[in-house]
N, CA, C and O atoms as a DFTB+ gen file, in Angstrom:
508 C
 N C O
     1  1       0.850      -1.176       0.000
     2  2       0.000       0.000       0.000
     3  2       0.890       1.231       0.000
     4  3       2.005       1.141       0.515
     5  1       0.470       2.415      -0.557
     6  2       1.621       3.158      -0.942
     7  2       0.984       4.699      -0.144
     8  3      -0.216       4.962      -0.224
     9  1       1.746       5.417       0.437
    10  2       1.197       6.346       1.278
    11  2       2.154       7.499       0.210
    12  3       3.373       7.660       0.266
    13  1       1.307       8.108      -0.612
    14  2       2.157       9.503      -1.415
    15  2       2.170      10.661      -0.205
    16  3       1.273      10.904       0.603
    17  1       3.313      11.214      -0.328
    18  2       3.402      12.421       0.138
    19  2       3.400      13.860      -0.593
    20  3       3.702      13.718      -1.778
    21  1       3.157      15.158      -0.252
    22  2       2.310      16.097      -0.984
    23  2       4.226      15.929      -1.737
    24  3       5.112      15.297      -1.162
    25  1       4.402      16.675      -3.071
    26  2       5.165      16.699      -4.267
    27  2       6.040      18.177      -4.278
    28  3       5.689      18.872      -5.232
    29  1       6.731      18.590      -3.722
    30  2       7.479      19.562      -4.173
    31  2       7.441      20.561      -5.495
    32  3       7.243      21.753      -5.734
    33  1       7.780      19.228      -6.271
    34  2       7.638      19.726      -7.702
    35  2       6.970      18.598      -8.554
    36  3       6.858      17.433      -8.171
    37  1       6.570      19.050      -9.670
    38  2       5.723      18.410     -10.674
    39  2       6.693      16.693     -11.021
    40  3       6.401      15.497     -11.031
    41  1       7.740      17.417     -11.222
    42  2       9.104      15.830     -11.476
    43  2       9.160      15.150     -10.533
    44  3       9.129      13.944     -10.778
    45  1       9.251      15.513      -9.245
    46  2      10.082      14.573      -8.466
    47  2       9.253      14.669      -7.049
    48  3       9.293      15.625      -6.274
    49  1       8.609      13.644      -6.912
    50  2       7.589      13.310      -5.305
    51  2       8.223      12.128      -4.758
    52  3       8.353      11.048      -5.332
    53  1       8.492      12.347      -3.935
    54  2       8.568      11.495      -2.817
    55  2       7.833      10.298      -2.583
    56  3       6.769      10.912      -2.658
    57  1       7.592       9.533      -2.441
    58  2       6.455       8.330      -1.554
    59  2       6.855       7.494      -0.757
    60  3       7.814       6.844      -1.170
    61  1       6.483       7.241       0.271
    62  2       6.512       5.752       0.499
    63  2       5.950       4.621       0.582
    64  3       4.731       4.706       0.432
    65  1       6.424       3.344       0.802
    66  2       5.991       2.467       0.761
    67  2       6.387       1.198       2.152
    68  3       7.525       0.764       2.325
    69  1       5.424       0.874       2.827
    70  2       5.375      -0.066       3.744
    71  2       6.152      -1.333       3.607
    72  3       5.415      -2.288       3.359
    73  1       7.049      -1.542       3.669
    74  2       7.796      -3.035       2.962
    75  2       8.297      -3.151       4.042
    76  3       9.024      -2.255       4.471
    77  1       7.992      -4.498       4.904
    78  2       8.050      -5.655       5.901
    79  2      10.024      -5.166       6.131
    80  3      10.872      -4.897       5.280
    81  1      10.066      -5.202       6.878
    82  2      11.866      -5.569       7.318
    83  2      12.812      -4.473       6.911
    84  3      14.027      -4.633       7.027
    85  1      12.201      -3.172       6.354
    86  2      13.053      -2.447       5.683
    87  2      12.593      -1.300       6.273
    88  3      11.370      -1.246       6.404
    89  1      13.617       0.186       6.900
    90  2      13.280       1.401       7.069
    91  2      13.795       1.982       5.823
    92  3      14.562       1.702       4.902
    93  1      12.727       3.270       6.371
    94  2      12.262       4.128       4.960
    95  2      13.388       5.403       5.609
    96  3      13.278       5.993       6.683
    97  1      14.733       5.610       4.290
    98  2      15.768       6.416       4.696
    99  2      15.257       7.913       4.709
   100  3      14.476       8.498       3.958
   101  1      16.106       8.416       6.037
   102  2      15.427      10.243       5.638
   103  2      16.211      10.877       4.450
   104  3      17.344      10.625       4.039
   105  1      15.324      11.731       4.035
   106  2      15.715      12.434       2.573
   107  2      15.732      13.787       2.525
   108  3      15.057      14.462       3.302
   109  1      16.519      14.312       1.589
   110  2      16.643      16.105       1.759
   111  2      16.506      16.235       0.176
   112  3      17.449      15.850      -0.515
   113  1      15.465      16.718      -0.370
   114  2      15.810      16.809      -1.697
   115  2      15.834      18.138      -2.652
   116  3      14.700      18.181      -3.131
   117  1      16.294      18.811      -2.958
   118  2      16.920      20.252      -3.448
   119  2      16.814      20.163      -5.443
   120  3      16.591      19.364      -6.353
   121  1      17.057      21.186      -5.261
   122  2      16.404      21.454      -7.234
   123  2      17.638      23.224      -7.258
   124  3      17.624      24.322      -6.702
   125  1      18.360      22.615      -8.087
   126  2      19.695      23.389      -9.134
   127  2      18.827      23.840     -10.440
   128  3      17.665      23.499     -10.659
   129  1      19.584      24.626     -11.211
   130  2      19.029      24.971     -11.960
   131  2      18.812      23.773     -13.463
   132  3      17.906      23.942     -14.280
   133  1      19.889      22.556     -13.567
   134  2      20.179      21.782     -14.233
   135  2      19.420      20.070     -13.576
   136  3      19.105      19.128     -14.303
   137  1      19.311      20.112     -12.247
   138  2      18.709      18.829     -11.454
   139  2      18.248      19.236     -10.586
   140  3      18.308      20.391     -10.164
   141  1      17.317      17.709      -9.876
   142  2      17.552      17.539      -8.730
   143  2      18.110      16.634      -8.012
   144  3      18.554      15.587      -8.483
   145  1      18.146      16.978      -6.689
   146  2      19.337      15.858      -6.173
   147  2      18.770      15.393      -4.901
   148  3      18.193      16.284      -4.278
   149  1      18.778      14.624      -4.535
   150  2      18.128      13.499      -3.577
   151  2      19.475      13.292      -2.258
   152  3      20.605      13.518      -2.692
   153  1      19.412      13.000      -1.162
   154  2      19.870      12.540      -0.650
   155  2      19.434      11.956       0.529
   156  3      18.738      12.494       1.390
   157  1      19.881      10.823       0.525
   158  2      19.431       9.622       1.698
   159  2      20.249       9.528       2.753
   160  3      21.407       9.944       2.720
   161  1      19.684       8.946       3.823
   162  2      20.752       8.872       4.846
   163  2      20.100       7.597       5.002
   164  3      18.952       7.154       5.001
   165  1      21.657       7.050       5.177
   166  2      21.494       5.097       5.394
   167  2      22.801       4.247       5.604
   168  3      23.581       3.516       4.994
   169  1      22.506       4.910       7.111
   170  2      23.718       4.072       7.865
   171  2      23.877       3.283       7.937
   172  3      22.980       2.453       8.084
   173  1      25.185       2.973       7.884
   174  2      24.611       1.056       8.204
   175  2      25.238       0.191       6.585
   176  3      25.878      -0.858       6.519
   177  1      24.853       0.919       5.652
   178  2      24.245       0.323       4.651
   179  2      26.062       0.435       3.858
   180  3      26.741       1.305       4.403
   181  1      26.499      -0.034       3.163
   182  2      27.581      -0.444       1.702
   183  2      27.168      -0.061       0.327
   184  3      26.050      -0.117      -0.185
   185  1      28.515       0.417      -0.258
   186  2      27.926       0.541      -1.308
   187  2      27.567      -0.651      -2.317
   188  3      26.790      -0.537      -3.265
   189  1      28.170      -1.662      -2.006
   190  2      27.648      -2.673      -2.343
   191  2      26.386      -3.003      -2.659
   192  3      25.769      -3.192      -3.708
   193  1      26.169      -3.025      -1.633
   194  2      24.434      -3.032      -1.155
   195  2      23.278      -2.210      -1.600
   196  3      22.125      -2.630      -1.694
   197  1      23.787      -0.683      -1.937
   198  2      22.659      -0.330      -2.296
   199  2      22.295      -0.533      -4.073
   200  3      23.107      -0.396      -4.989
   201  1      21.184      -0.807      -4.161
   202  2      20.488      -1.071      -5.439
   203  2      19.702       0.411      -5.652
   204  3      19.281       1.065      -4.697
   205  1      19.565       0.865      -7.173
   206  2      19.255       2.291      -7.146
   207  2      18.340       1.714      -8.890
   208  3      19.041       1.303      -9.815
   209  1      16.997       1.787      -9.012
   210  2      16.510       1.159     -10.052
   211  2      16.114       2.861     -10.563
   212  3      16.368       3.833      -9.851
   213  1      15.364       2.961     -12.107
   214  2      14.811       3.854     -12.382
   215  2      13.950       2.816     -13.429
   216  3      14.481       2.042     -14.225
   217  1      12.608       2.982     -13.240
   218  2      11.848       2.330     -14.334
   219  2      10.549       2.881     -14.375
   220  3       9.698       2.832     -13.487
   221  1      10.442       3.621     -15.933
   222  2       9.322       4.555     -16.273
   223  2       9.386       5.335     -15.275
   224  3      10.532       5.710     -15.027
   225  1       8.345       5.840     -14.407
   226  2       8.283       6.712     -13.669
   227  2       8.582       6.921     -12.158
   228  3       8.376       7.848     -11.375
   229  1       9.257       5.455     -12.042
   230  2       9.923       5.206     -10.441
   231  2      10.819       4.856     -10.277
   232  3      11.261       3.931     -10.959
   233  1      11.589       5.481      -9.196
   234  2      12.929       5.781      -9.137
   235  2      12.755       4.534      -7.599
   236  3      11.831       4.768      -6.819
   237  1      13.534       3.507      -7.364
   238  2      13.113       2.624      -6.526
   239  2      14.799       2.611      -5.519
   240  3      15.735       2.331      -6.267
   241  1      15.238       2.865      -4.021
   242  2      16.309       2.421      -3.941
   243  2      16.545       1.794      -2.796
   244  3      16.425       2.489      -1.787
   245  1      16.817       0.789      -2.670
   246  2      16.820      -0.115      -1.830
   247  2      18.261      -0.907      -1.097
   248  3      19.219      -0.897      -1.870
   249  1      18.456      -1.384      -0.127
   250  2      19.913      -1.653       0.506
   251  2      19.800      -2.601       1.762
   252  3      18.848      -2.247       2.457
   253  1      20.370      -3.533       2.199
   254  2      20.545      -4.535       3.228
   255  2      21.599      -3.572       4.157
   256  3      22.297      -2.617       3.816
   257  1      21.476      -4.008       5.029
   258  2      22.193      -3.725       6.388
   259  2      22.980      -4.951       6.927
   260  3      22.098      -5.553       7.540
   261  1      23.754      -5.441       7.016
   262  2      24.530      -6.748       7.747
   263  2      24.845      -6.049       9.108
   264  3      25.249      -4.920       9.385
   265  1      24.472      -7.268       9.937
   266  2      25.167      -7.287      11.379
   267  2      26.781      -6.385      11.807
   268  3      27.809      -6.830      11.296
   269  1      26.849      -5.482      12.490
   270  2      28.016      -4.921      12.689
   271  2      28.855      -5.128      13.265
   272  3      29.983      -4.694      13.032
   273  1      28.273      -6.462      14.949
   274  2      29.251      -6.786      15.903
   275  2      30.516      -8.137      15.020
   276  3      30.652      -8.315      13.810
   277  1      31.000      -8.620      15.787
   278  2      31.920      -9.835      15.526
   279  2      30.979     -11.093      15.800
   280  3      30.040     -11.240      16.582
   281  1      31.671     -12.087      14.719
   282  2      30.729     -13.017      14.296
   283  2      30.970     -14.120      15.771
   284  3      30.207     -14.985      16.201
   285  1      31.986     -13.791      16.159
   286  2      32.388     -15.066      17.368
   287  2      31.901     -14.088      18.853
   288  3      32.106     -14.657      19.925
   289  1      31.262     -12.631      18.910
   290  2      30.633     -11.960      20.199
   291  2      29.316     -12.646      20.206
   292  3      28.671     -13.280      19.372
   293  1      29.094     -12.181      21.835
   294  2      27.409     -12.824      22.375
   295  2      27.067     -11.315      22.236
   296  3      27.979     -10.509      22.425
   297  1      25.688     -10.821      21.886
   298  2      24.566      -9.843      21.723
   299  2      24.137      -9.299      22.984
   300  3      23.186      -9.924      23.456
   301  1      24.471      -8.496      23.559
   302  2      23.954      -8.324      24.798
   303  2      22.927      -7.312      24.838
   304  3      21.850      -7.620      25.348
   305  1      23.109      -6.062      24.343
   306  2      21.582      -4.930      24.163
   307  2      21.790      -4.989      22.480
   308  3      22.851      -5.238      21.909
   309  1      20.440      -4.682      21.821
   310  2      20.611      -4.313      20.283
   311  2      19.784      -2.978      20.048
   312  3      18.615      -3.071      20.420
   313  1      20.156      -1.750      19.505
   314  2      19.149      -0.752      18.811
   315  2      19.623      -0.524      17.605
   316  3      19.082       0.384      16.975
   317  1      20.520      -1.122      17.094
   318  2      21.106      -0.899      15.727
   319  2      20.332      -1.782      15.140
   320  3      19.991      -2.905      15.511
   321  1      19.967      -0.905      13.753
   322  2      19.117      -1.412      13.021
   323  2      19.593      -2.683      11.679
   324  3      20.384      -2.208      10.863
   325  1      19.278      -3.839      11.476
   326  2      20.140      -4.660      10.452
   327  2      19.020      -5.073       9.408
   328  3      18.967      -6.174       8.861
   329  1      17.985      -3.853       9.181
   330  2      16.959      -4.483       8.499
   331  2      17.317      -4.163       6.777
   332  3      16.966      -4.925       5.876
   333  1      18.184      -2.711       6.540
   334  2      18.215      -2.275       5.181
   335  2      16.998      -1.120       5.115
   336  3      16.075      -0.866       5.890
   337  1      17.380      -0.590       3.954
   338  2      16.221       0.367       3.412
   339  2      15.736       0.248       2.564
   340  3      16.140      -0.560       1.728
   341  1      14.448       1.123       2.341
   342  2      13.437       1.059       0.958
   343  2      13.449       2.622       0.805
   344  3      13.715       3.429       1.696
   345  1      13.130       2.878      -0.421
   346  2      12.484       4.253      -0.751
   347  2      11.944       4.234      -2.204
   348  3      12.565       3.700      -3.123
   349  1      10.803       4.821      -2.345
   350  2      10.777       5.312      -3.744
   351  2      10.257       6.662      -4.493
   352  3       9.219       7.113      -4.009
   353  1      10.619       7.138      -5.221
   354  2      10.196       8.707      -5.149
   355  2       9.289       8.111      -7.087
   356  3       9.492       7.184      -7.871
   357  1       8.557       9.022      -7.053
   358  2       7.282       9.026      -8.555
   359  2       8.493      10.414      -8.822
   360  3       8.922      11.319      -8.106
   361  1       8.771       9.885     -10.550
   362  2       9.476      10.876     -10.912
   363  2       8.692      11.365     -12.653
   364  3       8.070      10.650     -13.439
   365  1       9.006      12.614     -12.734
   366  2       7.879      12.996     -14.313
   367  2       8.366      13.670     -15.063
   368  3       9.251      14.449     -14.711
   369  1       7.908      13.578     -16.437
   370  2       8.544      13.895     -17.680
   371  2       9.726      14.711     -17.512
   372  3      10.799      14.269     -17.921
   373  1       9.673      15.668     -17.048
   374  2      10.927      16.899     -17.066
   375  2      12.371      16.266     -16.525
   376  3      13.428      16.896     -16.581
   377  1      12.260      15.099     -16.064
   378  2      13.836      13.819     -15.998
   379  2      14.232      13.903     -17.311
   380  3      13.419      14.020     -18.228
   381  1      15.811      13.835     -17.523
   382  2      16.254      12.840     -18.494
   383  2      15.969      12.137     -18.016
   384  3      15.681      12.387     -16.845
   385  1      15.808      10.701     -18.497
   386  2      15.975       9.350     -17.726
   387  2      17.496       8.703     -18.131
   388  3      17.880       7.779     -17.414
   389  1      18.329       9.111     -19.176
   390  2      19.049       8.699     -19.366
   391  2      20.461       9.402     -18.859
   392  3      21.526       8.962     -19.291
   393  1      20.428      10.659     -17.802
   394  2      21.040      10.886     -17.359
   395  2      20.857      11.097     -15.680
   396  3      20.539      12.130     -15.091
   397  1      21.185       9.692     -15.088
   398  2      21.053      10.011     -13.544
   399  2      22.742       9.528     -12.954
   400  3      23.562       8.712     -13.376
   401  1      22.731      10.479     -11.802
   402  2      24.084       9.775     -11.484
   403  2      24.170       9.489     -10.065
   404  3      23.829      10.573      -9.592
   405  1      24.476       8.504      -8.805
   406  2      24.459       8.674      -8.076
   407  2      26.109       8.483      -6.809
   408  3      27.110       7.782      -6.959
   409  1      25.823       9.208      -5.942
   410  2      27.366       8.398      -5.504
   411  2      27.141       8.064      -3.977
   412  3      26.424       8.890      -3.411
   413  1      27.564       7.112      -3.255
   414  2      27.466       7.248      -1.472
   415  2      28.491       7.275      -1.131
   416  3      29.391       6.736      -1.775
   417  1      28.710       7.978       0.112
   418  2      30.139       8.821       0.880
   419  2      29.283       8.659       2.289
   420  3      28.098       8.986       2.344
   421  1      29.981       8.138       3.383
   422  2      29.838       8.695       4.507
   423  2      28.382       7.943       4.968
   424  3      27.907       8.183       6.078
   425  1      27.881       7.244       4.255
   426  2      26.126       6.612       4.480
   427  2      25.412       7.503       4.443
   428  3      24.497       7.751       5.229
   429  1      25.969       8.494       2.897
   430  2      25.005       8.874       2.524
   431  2      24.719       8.763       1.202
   432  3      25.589       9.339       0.550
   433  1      23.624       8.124       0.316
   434  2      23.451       8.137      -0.491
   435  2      23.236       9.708      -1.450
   436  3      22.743      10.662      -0.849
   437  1      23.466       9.799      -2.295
   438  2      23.441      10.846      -3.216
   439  2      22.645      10.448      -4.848
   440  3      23.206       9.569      -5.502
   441  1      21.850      10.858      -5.222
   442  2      21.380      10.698      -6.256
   443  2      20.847      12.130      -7.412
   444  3      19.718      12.576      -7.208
   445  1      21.648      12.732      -8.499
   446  2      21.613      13.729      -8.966
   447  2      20.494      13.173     -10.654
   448  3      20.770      12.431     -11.596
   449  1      19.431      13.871     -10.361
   450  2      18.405      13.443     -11.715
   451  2      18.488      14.672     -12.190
   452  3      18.072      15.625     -11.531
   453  1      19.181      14.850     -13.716
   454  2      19.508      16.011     -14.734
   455  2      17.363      15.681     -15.345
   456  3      16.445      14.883     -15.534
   457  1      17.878      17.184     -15.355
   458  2      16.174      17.783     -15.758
   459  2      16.336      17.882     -17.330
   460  3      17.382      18.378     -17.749
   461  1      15.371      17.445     -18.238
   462  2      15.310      17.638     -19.821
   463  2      15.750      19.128     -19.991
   464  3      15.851      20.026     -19.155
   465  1      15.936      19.112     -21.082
   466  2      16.542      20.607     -21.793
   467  2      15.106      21.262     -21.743
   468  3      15.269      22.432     -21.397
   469  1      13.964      21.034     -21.915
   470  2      13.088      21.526     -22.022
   471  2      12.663      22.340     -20.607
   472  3      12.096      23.433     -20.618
   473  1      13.025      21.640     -19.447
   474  2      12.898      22.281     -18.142
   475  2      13.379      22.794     -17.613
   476  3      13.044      23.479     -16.647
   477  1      15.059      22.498     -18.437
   478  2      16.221      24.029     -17.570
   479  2      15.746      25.700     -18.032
   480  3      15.267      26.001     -19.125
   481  1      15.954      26.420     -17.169
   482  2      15.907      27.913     -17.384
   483  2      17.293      28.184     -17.809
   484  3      18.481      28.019     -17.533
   485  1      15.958      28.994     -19.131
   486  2      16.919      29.631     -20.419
   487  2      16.742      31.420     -20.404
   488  3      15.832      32.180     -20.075
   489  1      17.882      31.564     -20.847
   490  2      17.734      33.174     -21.288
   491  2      17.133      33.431     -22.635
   492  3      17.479      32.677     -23.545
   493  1      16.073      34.623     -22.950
   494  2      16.019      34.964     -23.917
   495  2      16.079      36.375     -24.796
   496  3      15.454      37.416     -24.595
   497  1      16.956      36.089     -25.745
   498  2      17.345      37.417     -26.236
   499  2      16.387      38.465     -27.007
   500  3      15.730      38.199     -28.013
   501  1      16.420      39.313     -26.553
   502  2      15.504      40.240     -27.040
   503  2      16.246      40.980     -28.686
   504  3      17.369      41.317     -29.061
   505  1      15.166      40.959     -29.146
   506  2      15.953      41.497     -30.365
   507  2      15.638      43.319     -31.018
   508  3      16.266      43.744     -31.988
């Protein structure tokens, strides 16, 4: 079941989605004059691990968490989370789709979606 949240902008909304075993990463998401750019926070998580899909109009990104202690320690308190994350944001026409780039530093995911030529602000010359 999918709970939308209100949309910033026409391109790029947010949503989430309820998926069993997985927290939903916090996000900061900002608009350049050329993109926008997403960023997740998801500790815990490898870059390995994270999976970053784009298909038609959903941008899907998802990541496992592995256990942090030593495999030969006993567990004594736990609040660290080893479930992974979900997120998915509804993304619309004004994407390239063929230009996204993302990078993680620090557990934080980064994801930069270049806006069509049609949606960057242009100057126009007066004649």
């Amino acid at each position: 079941m999918k709970n939308k949240e209100v949309a910033l902008r026409q391109d790029l909304a947010p949503a989430t989605e309820t998926v069993e075993h997985y927290s939903v990463p916090a996000a900061d998401i900002y608009e350049t004059p050329d993109a926008y750019v997403l960023m997740l926070d998801m500790p815990g998580a490898s870059k390995e691990s994270i999976s970053v899909k784009l298909d038609k109009n959903e941008l899907k990104v998802k990541s496992s968490v592995t256990s942090l202690h030593a495999d030969n320690a006993t567990l004594v308190f736990k609040e660290l989370g080893t479930a992974g994350y979900y997120r998915e944001f509804t993304i619309g026409e004004g994407i390239d789709r063929d230009s996204v780039d993302a990078h993680f530093d620090n557990g934080v995911l980064t994801i930069k979606l270049f806006k069509s030529e049609e949606l960057k602000p242009r100057s126009i010359t007066i004649h």
